[in-house]
C-alpha positions as CSV (number, residue, x, y, z in Angstrom):
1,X,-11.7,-141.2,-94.6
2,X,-15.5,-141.7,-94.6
3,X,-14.9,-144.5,-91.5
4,X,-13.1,-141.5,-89.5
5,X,-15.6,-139.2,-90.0
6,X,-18.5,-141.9,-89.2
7,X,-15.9,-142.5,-85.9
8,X,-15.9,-138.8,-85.3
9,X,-19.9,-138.6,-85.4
10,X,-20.1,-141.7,-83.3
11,X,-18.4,-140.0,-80.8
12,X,-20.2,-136.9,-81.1
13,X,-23.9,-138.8,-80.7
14,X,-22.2,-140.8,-77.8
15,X,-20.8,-137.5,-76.1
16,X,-23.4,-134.8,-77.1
17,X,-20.4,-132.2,-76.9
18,X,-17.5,-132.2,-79.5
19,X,-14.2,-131.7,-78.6
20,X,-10.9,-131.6,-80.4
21,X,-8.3,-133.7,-79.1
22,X,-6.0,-131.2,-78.0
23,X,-8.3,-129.3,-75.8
24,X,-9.5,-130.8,-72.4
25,X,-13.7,-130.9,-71.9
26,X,-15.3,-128.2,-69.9
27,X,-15.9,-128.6,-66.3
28,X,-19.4,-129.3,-64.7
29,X,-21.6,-126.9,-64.0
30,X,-22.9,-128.7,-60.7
31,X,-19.4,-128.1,-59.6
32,X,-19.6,-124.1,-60.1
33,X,-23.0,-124.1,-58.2
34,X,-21.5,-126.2,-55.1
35,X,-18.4,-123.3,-55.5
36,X,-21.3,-120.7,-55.5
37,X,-23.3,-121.6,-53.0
38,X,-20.5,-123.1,-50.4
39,X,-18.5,-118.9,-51.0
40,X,-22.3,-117.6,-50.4
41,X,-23.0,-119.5,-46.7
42,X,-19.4,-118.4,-45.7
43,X,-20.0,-114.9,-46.0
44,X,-23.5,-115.0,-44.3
45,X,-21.8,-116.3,-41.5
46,X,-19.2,-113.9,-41.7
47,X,-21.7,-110.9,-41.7
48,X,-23.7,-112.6,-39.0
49,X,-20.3,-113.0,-36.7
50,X,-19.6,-109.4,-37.7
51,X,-23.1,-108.0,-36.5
52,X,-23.0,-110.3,-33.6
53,X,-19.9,-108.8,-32.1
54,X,-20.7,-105.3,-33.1
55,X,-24.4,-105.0,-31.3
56,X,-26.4,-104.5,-34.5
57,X,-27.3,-108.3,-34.2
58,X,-30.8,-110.0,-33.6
59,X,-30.4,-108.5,-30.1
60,X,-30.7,-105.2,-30.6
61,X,-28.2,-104.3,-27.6
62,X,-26.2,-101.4,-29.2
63,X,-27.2,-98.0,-30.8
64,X,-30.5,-99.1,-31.8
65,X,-31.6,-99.4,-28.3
66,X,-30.1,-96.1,-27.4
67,X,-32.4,-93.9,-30.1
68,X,-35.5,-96.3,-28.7
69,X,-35.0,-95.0,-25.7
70,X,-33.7,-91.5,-26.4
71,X,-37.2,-91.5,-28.4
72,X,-39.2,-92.4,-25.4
73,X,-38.1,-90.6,-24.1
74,X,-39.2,-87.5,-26.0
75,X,-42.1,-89.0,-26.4
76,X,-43.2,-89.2,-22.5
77,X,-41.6,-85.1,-22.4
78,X,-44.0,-83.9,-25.3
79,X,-47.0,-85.7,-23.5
80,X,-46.0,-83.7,-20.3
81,X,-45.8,-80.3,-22.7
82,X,-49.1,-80.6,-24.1
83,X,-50.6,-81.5,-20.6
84,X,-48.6,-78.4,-19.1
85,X,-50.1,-76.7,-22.5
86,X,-53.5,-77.8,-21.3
87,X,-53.3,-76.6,-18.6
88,X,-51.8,-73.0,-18.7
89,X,-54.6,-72.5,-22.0
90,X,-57.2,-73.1,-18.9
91,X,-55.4,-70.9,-16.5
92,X,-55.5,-67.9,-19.4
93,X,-59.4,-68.3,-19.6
94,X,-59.7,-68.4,-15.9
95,X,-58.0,-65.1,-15.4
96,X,-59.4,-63.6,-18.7
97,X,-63.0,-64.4,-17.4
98,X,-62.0,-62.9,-13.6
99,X,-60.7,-59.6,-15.4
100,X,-64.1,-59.2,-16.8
101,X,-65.5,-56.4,-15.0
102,X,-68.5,-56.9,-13.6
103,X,-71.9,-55.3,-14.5
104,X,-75.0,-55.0,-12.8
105,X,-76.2,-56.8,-10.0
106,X,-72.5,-58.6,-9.5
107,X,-70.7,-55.0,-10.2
108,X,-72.9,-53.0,-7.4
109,X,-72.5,-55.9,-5.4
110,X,-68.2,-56.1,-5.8
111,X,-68.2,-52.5,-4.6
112,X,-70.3,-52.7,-1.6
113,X,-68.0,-55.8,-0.8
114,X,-65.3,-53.8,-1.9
115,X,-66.4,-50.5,0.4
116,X,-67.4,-52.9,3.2
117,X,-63.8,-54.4,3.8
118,X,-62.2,-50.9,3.6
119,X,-64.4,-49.8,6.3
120,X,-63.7,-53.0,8.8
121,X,-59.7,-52.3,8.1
122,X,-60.3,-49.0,9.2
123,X,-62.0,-50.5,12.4
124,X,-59.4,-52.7,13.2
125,X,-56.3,-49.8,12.9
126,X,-59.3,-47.5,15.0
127,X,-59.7,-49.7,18.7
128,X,-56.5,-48.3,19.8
129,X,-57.3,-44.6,19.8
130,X,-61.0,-44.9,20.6
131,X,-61.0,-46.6,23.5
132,X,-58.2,-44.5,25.3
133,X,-60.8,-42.2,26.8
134,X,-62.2,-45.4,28.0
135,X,-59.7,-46.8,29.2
136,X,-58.7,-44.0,31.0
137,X,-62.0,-44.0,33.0
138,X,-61.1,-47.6,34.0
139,X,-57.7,-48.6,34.8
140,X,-57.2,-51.8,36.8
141,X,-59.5,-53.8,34.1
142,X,-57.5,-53.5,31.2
143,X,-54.4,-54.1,33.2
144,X,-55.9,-57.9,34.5
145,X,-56.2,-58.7,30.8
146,X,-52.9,-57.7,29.3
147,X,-51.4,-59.8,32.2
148,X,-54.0,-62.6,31.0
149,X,-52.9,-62.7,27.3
150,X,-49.3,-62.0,28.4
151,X,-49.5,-65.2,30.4
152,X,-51.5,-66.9,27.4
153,X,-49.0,-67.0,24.8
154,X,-50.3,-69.6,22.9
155,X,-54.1,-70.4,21.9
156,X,-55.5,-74.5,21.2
157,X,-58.0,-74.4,18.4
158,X,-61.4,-76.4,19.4
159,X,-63.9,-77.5,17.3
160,X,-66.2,-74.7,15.1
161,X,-63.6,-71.9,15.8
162,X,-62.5,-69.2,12.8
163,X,-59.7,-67.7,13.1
164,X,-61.4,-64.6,12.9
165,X,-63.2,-65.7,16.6
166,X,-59.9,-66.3,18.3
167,X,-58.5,-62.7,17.5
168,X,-61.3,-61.2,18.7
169,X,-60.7,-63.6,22.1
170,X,-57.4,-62.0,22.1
171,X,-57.5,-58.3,21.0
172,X,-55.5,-58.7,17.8
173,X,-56.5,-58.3,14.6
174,X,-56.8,-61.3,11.8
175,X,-53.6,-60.3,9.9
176,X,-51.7,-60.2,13.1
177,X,-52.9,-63.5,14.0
178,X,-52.2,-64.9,10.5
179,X,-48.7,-62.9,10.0
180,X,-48.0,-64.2,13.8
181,X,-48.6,-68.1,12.6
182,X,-47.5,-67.7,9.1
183,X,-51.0,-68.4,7.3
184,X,-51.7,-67.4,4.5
185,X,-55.3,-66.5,3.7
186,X,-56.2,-69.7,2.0
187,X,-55.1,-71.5,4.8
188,X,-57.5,-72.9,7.4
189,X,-57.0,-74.1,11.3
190,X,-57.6,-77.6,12.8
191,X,-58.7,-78.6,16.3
192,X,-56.1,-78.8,18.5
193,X,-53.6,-76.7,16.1
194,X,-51.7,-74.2,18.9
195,X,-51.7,-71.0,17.7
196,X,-49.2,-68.1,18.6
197,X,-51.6,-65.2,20.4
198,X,-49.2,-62.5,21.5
199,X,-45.5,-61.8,20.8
């Protein structure tokens, strides 16, 4: 009995592990970690086949570049806001400082501007009227110059003239002229612009 059991230990020191004879030894664990890691690089390629194929991939070409853009988008539109935002804020100071009425010197000075235009509209709707007994007086004169500017319908700007110059040429008044060109009163003439003259 004591030389099995010294056979037995033998065994053991030899094997470091003791198993009974009716039970098979226990598998390697080198083998589990091949068995680990082989499973582990099959389904990061798997997942990097699936993201490939479904545009989420290194690539970017799918939904992700769809918000970028969609972003940018928005981005470049509330740039253009705050500009337009700028912009009107600058336009409200502009008119609240042109509502301002004037005092003093630039107040007395609005109304005789003010008074003085009045009285050269009144002057213009006037030449009609005030120089029929004149023209009765002398006839054949005015009759050579409506049958002048009949005949000149049209009117070449030259150099240094105003609009205002040319109606007076013509007999008209300076909102004829403009309403008869379509100018507004911002507008301005160039030389050898062809203005319209008579109707």
């Amino acid at each position: 009995m004591i030389d099995e059991l010294d056979d037995t230990f033998k065994d053991l020191r030899d094997n470091d592990i003791y198993v009974p004879p009716d039970r098979k030894p226990p598998k390697s664990p080198k083998r589990f970690l091949l068995i680990a890691g082989g499973a582990l690089i099959a389904l990061f390629f798997v997942l990097a086949l699936f993201s490939f194929f479904f545009g989420r991939g290194p690539g970017g070409t799918g939904e992700q570049d769809l918000i970028r853009n969609k972003v940018t988008k928005m981005e470049g539109e509330v740039t253009r806001l705050k500009a337009m935002e700028e912009r009107v804020i600058n336009l409200e100071k502009n008119l609240a400082l042109q509502s301002v009425p004037a005092t003093g010197a630039e107040g007395a000075l609005a109304e005789k501007l003010e008074t003085l235009s009045r009285r050269v509209e009144s002057l213009e709707k006037k030449p009609a009227s005030a120089e029929k007994p004149a023209a009765a007086a002398v006839k054949e004169k005015p009759k050579k110059e409506t049958t002048a500017t009949a005949k000149k319908r049209y009117h070449e700007v030259k150099k240094g003239e105003t609009l205002f110059q040319i109606s007076k040429k013509y007999g008209i008044s300076l909102t004829e002229l403009r309403s008869l060109n379509n100018l507004n009163p911002e507008q301005s003439i160039q030389p050898g612009q062809k203005l319209k003259v008579s109707k």
